[in-house]
C-alpha positions in Angstrom: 10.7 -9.7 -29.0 13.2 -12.3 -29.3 15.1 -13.6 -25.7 18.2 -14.4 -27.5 21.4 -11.4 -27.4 23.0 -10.6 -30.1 25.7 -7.7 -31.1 24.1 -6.4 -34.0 24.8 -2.4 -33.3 22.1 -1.4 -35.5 19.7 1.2 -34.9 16.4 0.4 -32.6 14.1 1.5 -35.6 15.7 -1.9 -37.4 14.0 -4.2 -34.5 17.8 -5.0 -33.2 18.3 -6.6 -29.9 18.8 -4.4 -27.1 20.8 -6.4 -24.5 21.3 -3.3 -22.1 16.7 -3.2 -22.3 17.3 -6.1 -20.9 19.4 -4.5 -18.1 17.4 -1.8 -17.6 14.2 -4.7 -17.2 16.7 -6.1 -14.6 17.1 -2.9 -12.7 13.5 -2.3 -12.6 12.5 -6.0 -11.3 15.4 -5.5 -8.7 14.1 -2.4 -7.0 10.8 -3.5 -6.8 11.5 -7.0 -5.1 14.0 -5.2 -3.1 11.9 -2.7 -2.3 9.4 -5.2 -1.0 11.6 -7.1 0.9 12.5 -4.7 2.9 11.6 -0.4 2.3 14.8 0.6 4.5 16.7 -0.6 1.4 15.5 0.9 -1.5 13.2 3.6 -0.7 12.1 4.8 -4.1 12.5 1.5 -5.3 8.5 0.8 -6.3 9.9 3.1 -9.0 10.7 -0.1 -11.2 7.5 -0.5 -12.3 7.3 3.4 -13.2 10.4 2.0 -15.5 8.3 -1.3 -17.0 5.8 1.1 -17.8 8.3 3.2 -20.0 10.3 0.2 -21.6 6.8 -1.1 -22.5 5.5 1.7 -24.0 8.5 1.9 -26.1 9.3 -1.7 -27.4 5.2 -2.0 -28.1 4.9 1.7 -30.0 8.2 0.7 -31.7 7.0 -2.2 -33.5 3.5 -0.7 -34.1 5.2 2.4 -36.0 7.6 -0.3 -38.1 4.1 -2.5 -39.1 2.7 0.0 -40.2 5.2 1.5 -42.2 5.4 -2.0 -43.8 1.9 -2.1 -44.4 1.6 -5.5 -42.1 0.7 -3.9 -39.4 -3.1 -6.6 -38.2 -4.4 -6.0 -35.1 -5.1 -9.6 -34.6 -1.9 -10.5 -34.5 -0.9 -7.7 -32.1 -3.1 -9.3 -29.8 -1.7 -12.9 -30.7 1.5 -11.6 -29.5 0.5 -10.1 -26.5 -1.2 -13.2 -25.1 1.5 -14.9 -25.6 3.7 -12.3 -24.5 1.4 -12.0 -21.1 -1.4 -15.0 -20.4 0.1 -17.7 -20.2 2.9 -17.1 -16.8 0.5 -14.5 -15.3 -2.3 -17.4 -15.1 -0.3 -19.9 -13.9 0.9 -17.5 -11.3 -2.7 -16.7 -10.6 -3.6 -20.9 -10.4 -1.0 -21.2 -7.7 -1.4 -18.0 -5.5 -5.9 -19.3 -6.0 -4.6 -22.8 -4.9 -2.2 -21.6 -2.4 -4.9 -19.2 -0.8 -7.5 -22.0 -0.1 -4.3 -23.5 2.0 -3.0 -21.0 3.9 -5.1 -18.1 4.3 -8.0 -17.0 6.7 -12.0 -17.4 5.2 -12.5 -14.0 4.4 -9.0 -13.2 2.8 -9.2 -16.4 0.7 -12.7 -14.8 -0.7 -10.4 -11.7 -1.3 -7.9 -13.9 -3.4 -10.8 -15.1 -5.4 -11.7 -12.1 -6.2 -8.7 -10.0 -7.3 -8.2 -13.4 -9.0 -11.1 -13.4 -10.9 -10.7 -9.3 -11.6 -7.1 -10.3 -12.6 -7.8 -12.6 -15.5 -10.4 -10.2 -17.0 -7.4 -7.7 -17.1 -9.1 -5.1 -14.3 -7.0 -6.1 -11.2 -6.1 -2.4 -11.3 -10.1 -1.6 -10.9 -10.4 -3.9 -8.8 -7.7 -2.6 -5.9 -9.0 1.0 -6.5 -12.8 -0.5 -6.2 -12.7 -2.9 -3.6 -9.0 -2.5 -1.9 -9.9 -2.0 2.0 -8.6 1.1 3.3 -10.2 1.2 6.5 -8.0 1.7 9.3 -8.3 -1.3 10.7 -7.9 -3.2 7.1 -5.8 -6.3 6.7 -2.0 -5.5 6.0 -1.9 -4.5 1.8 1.3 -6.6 2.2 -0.6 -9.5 2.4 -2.8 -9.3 -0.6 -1.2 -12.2 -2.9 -2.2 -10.5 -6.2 -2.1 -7.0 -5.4 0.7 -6.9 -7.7 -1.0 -7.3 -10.6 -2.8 -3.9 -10.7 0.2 -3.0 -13.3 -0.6 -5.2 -15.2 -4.1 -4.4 -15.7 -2.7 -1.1 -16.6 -0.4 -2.5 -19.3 -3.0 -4.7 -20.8 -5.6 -1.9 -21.1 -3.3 0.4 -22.9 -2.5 -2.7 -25.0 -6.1 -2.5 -26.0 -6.9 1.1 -26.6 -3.2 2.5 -28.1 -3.1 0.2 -31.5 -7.0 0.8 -31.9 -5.9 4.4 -32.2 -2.8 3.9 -34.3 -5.1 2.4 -36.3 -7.9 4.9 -36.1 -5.3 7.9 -37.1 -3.3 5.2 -39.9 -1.0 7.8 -41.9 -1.2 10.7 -39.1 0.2 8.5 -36.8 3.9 9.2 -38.6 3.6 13.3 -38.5 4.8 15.0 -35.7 1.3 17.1 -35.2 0.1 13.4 -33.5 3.6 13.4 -31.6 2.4 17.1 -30.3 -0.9 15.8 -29.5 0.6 12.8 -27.8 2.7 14.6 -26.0 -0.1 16.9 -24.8 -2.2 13.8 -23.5 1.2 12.3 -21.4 1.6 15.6 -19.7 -2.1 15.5 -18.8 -1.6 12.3 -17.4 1.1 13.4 -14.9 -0.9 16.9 -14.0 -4.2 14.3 -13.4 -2.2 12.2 -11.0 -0.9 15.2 -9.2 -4.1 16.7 -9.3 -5.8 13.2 -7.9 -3.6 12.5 -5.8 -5.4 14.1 -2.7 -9.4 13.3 -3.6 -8.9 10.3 -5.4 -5.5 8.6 -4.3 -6.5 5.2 -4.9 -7.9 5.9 -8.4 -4.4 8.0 -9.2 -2.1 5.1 -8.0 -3.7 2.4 -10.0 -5.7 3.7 -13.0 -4.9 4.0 -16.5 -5.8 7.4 -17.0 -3.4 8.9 -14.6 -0.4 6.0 -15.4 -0.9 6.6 -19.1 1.8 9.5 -19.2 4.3 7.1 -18.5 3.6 4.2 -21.3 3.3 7.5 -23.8 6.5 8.8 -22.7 8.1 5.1 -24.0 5.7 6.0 -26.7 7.4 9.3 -28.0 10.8 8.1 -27.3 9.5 5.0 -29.8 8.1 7.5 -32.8 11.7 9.6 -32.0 13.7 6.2 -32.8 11.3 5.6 -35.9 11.9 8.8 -37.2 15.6 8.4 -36.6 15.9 11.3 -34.6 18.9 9.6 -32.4 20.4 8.9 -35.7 20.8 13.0 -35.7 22.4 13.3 -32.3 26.6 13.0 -32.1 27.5 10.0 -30.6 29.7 11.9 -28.0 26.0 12.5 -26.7 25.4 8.9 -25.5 27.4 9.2 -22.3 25.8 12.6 -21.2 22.1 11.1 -21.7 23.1 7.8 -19.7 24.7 9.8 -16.8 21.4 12.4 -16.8 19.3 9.4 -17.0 21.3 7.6 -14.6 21.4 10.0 -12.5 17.6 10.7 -12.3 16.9 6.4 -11.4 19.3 7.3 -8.6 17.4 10.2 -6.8 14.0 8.5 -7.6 15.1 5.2 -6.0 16.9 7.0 -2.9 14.3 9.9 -2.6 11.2 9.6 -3.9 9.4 7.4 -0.8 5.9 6.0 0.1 5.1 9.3 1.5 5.5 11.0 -1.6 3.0 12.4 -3.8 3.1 9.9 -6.1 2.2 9.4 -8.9 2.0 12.6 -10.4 5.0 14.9 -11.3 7.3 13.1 -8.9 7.0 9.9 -11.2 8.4 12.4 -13.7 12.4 11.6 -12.7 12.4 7.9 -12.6 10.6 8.0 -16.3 12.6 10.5 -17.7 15.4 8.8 -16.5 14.5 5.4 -18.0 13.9 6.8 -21.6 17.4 8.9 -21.3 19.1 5.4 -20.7 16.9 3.9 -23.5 17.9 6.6 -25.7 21.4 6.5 -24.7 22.1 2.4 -25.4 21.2 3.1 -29.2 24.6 1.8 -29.0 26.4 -0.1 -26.6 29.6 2.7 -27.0 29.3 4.1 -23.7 30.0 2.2 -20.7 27.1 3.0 -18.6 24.7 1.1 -21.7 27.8 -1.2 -22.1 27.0 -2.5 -18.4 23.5 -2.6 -18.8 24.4 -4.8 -21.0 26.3 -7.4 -19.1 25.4 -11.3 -19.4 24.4 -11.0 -15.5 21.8 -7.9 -15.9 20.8 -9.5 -19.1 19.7 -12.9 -17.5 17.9 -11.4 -14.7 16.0 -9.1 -17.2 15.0 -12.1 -19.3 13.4 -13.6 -16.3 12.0 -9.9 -15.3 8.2 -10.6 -16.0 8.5 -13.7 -14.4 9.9 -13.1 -11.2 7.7 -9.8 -10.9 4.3 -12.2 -11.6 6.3 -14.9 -8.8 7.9 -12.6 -5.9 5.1 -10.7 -4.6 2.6 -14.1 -3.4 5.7 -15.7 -2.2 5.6 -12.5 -0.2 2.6 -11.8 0.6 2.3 -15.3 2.3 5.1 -15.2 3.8 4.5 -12.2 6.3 0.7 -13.4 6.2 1.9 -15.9 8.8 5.6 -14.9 10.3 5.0 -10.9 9.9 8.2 -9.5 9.7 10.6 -11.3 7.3 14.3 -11.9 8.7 17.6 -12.1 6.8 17.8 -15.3 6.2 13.6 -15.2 5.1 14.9 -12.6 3.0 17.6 -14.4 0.9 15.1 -17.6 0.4 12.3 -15.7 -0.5 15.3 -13.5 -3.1 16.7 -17.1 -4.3 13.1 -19.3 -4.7 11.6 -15.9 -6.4 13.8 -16.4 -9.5 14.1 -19.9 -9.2 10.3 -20.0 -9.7 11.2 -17.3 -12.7 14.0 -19.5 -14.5 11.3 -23.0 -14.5 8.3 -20.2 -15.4 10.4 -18.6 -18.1 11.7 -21.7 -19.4 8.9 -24.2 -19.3 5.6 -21.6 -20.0 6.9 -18.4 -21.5 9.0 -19.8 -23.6 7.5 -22.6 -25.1 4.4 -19.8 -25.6 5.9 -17.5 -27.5 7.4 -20.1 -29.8 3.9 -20.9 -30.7 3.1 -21.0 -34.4 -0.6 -21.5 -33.7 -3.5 -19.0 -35.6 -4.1 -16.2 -33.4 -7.9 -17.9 -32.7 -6.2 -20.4 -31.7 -3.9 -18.9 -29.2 -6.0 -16.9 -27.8 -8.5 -19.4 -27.1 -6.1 -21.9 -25.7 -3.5 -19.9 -23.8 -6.1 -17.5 -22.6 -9.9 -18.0 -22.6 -10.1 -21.3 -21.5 -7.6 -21.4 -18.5 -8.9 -18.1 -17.6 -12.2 -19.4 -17.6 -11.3 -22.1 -15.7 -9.8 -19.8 -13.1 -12.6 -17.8 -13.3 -14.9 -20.8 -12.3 -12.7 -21.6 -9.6 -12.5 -17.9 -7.9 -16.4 -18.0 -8.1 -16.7 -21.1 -6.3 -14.0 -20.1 -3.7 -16.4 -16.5 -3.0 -19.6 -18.5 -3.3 -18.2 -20.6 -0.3 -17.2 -17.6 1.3 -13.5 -18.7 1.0 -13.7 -21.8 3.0 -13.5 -24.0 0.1 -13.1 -27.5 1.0 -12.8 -26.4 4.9 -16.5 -25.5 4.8 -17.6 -29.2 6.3 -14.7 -29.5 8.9 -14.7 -27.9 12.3 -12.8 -25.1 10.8 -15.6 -22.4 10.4 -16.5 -22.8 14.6 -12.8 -22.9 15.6 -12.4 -19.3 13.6 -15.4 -17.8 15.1 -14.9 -18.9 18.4 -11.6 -16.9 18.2 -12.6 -14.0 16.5 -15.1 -12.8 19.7 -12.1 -12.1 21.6 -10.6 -9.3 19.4 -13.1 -6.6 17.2 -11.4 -3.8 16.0 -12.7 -0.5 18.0 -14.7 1.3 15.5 -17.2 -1.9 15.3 -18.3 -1.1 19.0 -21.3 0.8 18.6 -20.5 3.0 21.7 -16.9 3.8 20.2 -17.2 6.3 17.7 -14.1 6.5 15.7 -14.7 7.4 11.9 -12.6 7.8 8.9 -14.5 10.9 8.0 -16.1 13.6 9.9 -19.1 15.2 10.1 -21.4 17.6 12.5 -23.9 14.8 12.6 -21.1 12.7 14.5 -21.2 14.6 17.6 -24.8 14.1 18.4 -25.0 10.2 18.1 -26.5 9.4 21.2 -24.9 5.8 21.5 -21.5 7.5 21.7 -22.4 8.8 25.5 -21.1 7.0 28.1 -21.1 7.4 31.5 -23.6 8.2 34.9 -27.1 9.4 32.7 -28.2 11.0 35.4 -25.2 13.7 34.9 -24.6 16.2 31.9 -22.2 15.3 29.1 -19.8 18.2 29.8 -16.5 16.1 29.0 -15.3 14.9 25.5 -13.2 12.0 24.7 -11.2 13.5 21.6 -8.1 12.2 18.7 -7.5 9.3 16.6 -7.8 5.5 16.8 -5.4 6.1 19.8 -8.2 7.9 21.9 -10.4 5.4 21.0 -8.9 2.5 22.7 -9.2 4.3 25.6 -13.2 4.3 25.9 -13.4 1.4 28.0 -10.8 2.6 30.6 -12.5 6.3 30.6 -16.0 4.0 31.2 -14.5 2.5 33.8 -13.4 5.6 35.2 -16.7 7.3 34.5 -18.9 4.6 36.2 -17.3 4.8 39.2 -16.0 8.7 39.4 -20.4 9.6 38.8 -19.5 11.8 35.4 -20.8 10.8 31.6 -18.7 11.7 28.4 -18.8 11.6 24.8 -16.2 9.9 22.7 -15.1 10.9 19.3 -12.2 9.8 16.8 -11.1 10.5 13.4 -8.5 7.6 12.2 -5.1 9.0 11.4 -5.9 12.4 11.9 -4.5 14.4 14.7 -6.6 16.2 17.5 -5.5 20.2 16.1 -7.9 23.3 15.4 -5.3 23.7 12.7 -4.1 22.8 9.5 -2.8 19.2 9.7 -1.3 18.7 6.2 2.8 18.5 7.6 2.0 15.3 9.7 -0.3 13.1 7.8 -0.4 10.6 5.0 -1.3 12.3 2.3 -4.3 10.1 1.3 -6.0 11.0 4.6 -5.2 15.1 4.0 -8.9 15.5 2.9 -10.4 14.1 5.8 -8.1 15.2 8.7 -8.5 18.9 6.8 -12.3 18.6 7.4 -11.6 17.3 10.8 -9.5 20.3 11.8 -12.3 22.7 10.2 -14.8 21.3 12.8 -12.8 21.1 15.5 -13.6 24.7 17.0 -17.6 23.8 16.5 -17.2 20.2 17.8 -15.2 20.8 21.2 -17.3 24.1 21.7 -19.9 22.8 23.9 -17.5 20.6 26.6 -15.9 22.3 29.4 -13.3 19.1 30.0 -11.2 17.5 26.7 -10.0 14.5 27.2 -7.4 14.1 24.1 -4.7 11.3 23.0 -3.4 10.5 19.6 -0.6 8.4 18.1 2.0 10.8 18.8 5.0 9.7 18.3 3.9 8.9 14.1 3.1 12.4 13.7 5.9 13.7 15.4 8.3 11.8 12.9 6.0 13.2 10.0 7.0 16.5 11.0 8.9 17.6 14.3 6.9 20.9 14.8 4.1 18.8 15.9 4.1 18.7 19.2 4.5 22.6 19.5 1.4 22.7 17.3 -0.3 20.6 19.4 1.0 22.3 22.4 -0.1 26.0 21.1 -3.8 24.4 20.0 -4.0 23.0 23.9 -2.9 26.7 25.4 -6.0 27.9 22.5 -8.1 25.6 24.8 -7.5 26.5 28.0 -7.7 30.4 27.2 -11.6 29.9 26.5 -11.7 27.9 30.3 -11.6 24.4 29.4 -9.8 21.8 31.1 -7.5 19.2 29.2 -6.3 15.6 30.2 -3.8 14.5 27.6 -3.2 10.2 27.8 0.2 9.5 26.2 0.7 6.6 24.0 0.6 2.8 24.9 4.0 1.0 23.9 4.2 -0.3 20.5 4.5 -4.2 20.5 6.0 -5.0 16.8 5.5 -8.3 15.3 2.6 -9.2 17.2 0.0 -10.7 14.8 -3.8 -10.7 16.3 -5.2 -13.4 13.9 -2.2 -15.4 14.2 -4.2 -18.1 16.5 -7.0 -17.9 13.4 -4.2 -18.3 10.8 -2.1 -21.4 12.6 -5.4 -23.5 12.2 -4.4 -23.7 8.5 -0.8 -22.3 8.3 1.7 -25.1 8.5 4.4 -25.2 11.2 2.5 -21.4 12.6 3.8 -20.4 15.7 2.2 -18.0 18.2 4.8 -17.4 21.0 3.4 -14.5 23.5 4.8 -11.6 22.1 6.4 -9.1 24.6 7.8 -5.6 24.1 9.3 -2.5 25.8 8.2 1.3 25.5 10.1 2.3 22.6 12.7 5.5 23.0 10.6 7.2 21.1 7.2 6.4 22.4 9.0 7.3 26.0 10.5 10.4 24.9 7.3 11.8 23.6 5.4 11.0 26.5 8.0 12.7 28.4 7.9 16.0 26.4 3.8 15.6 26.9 3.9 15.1 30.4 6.2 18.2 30.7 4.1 20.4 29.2 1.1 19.5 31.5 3.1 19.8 34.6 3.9 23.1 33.6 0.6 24.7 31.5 -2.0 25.7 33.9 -5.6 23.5 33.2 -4.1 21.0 32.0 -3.2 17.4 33.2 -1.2 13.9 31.7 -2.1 10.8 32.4 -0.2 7.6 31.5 -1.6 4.1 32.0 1.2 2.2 30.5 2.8 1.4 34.4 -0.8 -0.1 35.0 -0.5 -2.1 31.4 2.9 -3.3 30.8 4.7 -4.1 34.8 8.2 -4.2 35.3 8.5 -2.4 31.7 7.6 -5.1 30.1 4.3 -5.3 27.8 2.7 -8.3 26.9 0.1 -8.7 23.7 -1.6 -11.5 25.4 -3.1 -12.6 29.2 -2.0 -15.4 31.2 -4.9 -17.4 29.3 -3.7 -16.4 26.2 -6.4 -14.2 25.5 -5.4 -11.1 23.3 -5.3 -7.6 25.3 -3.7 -5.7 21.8 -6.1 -5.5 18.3 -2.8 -5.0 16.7 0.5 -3.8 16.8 -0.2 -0.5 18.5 -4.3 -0.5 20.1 -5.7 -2.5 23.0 -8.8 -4.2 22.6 -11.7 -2.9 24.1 -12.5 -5.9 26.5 -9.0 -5.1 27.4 -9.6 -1.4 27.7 -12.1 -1.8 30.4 -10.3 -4.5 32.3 -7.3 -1.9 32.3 -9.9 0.8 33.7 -11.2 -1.5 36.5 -7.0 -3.1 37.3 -6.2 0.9 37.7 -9.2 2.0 39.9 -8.7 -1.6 41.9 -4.7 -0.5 42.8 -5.7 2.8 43.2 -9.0 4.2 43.1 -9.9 7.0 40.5 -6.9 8.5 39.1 -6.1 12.1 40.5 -6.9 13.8 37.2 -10.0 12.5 36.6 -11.0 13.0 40.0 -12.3 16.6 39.2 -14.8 15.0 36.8 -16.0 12.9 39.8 -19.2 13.6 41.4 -19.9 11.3 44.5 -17.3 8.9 43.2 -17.6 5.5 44.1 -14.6 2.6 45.2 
């Protein structure tokens, strides 16, 4: 389609210009950077590419259906078009982030750049993040995955592939309204396999073609509409009403559809439905709502669109990979050099590109296969090196690994036994006992990721009190007997369901449940929690067990483990020792948890955080600037035991554990 405006009011079905597309691109590429700058913003706002997916389907149906009336409809020379609609910024996007990756990040996330990279050029970088994307709870940040980005357009360029091929396959039915029906049918399956998805599969829902489809065929059948001049039929007093509906519906997707959503599915039905009403609605620019979409400003900034989606995300992505958190004034340069980089893209390689008057052989060959084979060579040395490119000869490699044995997440402790999914097996692993052999394993270490930070201070507890426990965690699921579904992320409903289901069989056998959990995040999921929890602990102690609940450790945002690891190749990095305060809400919580003991017979609260942060004031590092946090919110388990051994130094065996103590020793 051509980048120039014009005023021509004629009818989509001609091939017109439609300036207020444009604005609607400009919308869509807004709430997404937005969005990614900062979620507080724009909540809903990874809508936008919900909205690509629409205009896309539209524009590219549209000019399939007009072809083949015209009977010059050549599947080459869709594909001509699309590379060099597509190829040529995308791979010089990719180049850079490849190039930029062998600078600036850490071994093993480099080797992850290569990858996607390599994935991304093939036109799967949307089976590659539902394949490979780490999802582990200790994973790396997905905000700092340089091309994650480009899992939409994997989507796009597989439809690309398969929807002409079936124009084709169908030829004359493709202009009745039985294949609109059938069309129709298959986008509504779409949005129920999402839905359906969403809970088993949510990796494969959020990125894969099959469940995304529903929105490129809804452009789709808006686009055979406009070809059968079916707008043509509607009174023009209409095109206001379908631009406020339409309007309306972008509104309440980008201010209330959120992250925590089910989405996609039928939730991703609004922000679509909205986009084709406001397609539909611009078939002239009468109304004033199309009228603005319309304006020079919108219009630039939707010309640009592809661009500065293909440029804003690595600039990102590296970004936070070495500062984090990203400041207002980080903000507006990161806003400003995004669509600088999408003017001088858009300018010097899209549109010299599409100008091409090349054979499609020759297009495809020179703006695609052989720079993405190039590329491709170049991600497969960067894995084969496992990402240290030309740092593989320095000093590099033994400066990283002399780092990384001062912080392991948790879970790779083979005494800590914190899993992302459950099962009865888990409970009898014997390496998962710790504690005096000589005495039985009455005593259970119980919750989530936040229980399991605890093992070495309970072993340090245990070896000196004489008493031996077990120590189990499922990551982000909370310690209940009961159905957990109101305060979890939906992705990990399966697993923290099974949890709960195996609770009752799990803590059976121990007389004594030790139990802590990140309480404060499922608290804000849902404010019944706590009386949940509180009602499961009373369950307890009516069949005679004891319970110690351990309140949550203060939160130390901005605090970047690997940032030592990252400053050996990240210019200008600098690791100040981060410090923190006990949130309100971390110290509220704790309150309410520490109430309920005092007053619930059997059961007991413990709190090390006056041992761990003195003077109310915690620190993510030691005086030799050795890290005592894995992250933002766990210790590390050298740190765990050294917290253990500080507390039973100042004070001997905490008085709630003392009842587990048999002969205890100072």
């Amino acid at each position: 389609m051509s980048p120039t405006t014009s005023k021509n009011k004629a009818t989509p079905a001609s091939g017109a210009y439609r300036p207020d597309i444009d604005g609607l691109r400009a919308i869509a590429v807004l709430s997404v950077i937005v969005f990614h700058i900062d979620k507080a913003w724009v909540p809903g706002g990874f809508v936008g590419v919900d909205m690509f997916f629409v205009i896309s389907g539209y524009l590219i149906s549209l000019n399939l259906f007009n072809e083949q009336q015209a009977g010059r409809f050549s599947l080459l020379d869709f594909y001509r078009r699309r590379v060099k609609r597509i190829a040529p910024a995308m791979l010089v996007v990719v180049a850079a982030t490849l190039l930029a990756a062998h600078v600036l990040l850490l071994p093993e996330d480099t080797e992850r750049a290569a990858e996607s990279a390599l994935w991304s050029v093939l036109s799967l970088a949307n089976a590659y993040f539902w394949t490979h994307q780490d999802t582990s709870y200790f994973a790396a940040a997905s905000s700092e995955l340089p091309l994650l980005h480009l899992w939409s357009l994997g989507v796009e360029e597989q439809f690309y592939v398969l929807w002409p091929l079936l124009l084709l396959a169908v030829r004359g039915a493709a202009r009745g309204w039985g294949f609109a029906l059938a069309i129709g049918m298959i986008a509504l399956g779409s949005f129920w396999l999402a839905q359906d998805l969403y809970e088993p599969a949510p990796l494969f829902a959020y990125y894969m073609l099959p469940t995304r489809a529903g929105e490129l065929l809804l452009g789709a059948l808006l686009a055979f509409a406009t070809f059968r001049k079916v707008p043509d039929r509607l009174p023009a007093r209409w095109d206001l009403r379908l631009a406020v509906a339409g309007l309306g519906l972008l509104a309440f997707s980008l201010a209330f559809v959120t992250e925590a959503s089910v989405f996609p599915g039928w939730l991703s039905l609004p922000p679509t439905m909205g986009t084709a009403l406001l397609i539909l609605a611009g078939r002239s620019a009468d109304n004033p709502i199309s009228g603005g979409l319309a304006c020079r400003p919108l219009v630039w900034v939707g010309l640009v669109s592809y661009s500065a989606y293909l440029w804003h995300w690595p600039l990102l992505a590296f970004y936070r990979y070495g500062h984090t958190q990203i400041g207002s004034a980080a903000a507006l340069s990161l806003f400003l050099l995004t669509f600088a980089c999408a003017y001088l893209t858009y300018r010097y390689v899209e549109t010299p590109a599409r100008r091409s008057k090349a054979t499609a052989p020759r297009v495809i060959w020179n703006q695609y296969a052989l720079p993405a084979g190039a590329l491709a060579i170049a991600a497969l040395a960067g894995m084969y090196l496992d990402g240290y490119g030309l740092r593989w000869m320095t000093d590099y490699r033994a400066e990283v690994t002399a780092l990384r044995r001062q912080a392991r997440p948790a879970n790779t402790y083979d005494y800590v036994c914190q899993v992302q999914s459950l099962s009865a097996s888990d409970a009898r692993r014997a390496p998962c006992v710790i504690g005096d052999p000589a005495r039985a394993s009455d005593t259970l270490l119980w919750g989530d990721s936040n229980a399991a930070h605890y093992v070495g201070m309970v072993g340090a507890f245990a070896q000196v009190g004489g008493f031996r426990f077990r120590n189990l965690e499922i990551g982000a699921c909370p310690p209940l007997d009961r159905d957990p579904t109101p305060f979890v992320q939906p992705r990990r409903l399966a697993d923290c369901r099974r949890a709960s289901a195996l609770a009752s069989q799990l803590v059976g056998p121990y007389h004594t449940l030790i139990i802590s959990a990140d309480w404060p995040s499922y608290q804000a999921r849902s404010g019944r929690f706590l009386e949940e929890f509180f009602d499961s602990v009373r369950a307890l102690t009516q069949q005679g067990k004891r319970v110690i609940i351990i309140g949550k450790i203060p939160a130390i945002p901005g605090y970047d483990r690997r940032c030592r690891e990252k400053a050996l190749g990240y210019p200008g990095l600098d690791c100040p020792r981060v410090t923190a305060v006990p949130s309100e809400g971390v110290v509220a919580v704790n309150a309410r948890l520490k109430q309920f003991a005092e007053h619930t017979p059997q059961v007991s609260y413990f709190d090390p955080t006056r041992f761990l942060c003195p003077d109310g004031v915690c620190e993510a590092l030691n005086e030799q600037g050795e890290p005592r946090y894995y992250d933002t919110n766990h210790l590390t388990i050298p740190m765990s035991w050294k917290l253990g051994w500080s507390i039973l130094r100042r004070e001997g065996l905490p008085a709630v554990f003392r009842p587990l103590a048999a002969n205890p020793r100072s």
